[in-house]
C-alpha positions in Angstrom: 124.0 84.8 110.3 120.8 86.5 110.0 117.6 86.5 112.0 114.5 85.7 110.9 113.7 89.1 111.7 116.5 90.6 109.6 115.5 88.2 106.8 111.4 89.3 107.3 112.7 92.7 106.8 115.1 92.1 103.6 112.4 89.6 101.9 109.9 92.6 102.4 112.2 95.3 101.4 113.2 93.3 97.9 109.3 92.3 97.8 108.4 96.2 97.9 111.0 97.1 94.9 110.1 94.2 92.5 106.3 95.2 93.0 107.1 98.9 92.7 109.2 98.1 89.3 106.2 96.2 88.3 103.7 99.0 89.2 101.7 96.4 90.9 100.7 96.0 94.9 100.1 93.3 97.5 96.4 93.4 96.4 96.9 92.8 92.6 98.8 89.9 93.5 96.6 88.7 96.3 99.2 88.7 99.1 99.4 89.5 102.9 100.2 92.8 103.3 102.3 91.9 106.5 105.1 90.3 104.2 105.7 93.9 103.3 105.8 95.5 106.5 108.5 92.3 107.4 106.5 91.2 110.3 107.1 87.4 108.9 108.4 85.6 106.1 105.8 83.7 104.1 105.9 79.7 103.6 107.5 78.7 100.6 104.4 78.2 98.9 103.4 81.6 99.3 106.9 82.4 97.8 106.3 80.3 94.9 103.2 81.8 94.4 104.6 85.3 94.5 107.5 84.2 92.0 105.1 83.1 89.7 102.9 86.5 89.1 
């Protein structure tokens, strides 16, 4: 089973590639930054809201 540690760092690793496909960043998607460094996983709201753009 995973950490939430390892999962911060997958989550932000899979976040990085799906904004780098989409040429887009944290900012044009008004995110925290720190989901991309895998210092957390956000709430699933946040995770809604980043499926959604």
């Amino acid at each position: 089973m995973l950490t939430q540690s390892e999962r911060a760092q997958i989550f932000a690793m899979r976040l990085a590639q799906a904004l780098d496909d989409a040429e887009l960043t944290v900012f044009d998607i008004s995110i925290s930054p720190m989901y991309l460094k895998g210092e957390t996983l956000p709430p699933l709201d946040e995770i809604i809201k980043i499926a959604k753009n």
